[in-house]
C-alpha positions in Angstrom: -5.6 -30.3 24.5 -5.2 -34.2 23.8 -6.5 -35.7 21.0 -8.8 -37.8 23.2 -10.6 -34.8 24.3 -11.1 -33.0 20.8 -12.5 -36.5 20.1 -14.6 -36.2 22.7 -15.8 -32.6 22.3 -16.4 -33.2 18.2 -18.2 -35.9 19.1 -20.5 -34.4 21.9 -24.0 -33.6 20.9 -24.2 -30.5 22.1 -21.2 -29.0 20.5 -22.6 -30.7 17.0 -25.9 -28.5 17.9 -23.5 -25.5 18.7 -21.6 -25.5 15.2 -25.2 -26.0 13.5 -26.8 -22.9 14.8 -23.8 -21.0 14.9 -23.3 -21.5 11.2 -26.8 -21.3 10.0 -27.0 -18.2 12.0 -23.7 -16.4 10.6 -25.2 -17.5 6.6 -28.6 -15.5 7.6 -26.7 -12.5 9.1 -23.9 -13.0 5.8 -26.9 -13.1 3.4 -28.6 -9.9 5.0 -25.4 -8.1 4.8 -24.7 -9.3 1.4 -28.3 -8.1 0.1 -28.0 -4.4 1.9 -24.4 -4.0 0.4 -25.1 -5.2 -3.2 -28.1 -3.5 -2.9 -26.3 -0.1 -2.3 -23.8 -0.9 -4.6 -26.7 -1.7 -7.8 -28.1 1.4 -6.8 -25.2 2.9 -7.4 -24.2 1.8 -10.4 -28.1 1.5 -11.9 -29.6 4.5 -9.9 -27.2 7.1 -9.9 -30.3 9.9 -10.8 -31.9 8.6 -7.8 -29.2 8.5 -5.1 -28.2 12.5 -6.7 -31.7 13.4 -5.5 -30.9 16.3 -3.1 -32.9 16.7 0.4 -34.1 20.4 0.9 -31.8 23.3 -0.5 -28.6 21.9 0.7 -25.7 19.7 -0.3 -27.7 16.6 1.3 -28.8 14.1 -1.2 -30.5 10.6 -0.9 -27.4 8.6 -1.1 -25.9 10.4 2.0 -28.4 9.1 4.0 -28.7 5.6 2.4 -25.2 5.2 2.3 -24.9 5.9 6.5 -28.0 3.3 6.5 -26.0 0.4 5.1 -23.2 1.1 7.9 -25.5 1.5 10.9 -27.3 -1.8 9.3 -24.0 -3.4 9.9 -23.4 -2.2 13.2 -26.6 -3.3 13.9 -26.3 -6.9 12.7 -22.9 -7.2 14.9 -24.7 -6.4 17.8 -27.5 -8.9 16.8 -24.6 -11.3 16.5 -22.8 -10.7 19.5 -25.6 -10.6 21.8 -26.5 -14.2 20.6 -23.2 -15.3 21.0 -22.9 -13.8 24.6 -25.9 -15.8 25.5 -27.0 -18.5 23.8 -23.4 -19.9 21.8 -22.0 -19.3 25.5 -24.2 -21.3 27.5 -23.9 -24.3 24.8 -20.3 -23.6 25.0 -20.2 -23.8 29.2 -22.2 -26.9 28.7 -20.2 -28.7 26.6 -17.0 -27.6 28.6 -18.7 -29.1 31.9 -20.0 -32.2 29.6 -16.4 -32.6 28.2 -14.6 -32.3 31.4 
């Protein structure tokens, strides 16, 4: 790629729009993340009686389940994220490309 075309596409309003909502999109799903981690993590380090609660007469306790929560919560969010990037970053992305060319 020439610099006259990275000029171009920096410079195209449509990729300006693109690196907005991608970025303000990946803060939200960063801050959600950063809230259910930390949030774990307090509760472990501030909660420990409550996380050692057990579930029924077995091993279980509430910080088994919690803890799986926080990874399926991620899993979850990278799907969000993907799925958002397949369609809408994509389509800004073919536009530009079409602009640009």
């Amino acid at each position: 790629m020439n610099a006259d075309m990275a000029q171009r596409i920096a410079s195209h309003p449509k990729y300006i729009e693109l690196k907005s909502r991608r970025t303000r999109f990946g803060w939200w799903l960063t801050a959600l993340m950063m809230i259910v981690y930390y949030g774990f993590i307090m509760l472990v380090a501030f909660k420990k009686d409550l996380l050692s609660t057990k579930l029924g007469a077995g091993v279980m306790t509430l910080g088994m389940p919690i803890g799986l929560g926080v990874i399926l919560f991620t899993i979850v969010i990278t799907g969000i994220y993907v799925r958002r990037a397949n369609s809408e970053f994509d389509e800004l992305t073919e536009d530009i490309r079409k602009a640009v060319m």
